[in-house]
C-alpha positions, -999 to +999 in steps of 0.1 A: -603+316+404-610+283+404-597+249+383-619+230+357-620+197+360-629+173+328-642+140+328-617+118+315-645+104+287-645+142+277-608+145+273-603+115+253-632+128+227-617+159+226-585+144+220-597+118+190-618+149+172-584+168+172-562+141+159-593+135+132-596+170+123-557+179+125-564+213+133-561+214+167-568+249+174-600+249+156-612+216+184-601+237+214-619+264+199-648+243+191-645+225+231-638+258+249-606+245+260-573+265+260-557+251+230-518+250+255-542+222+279-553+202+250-519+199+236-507+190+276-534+161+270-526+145+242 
């Protein structure tokens, strides 16, 4: 299996959306990003 890697631009959308929308979950979701690596990002 191999790794993802995300632009750094993406991460940091990804990151201000979840901290706008508070649910976090619903962003990964939304993202298709494991909602543990978005919380290891921000």
């Amino acid at each position: 299996m191999t790794r993802k890697q995300y632009p750094k631009e993406f991460k940091e959308q990804v990151i201000q959306e979840a901290r706008e929308c508070g649910n976090i979950a619903q962003v990964a979701r939304r993202h298709e990003v494991h909602v543990n690596m978005l919380y290891r990002w921000i």
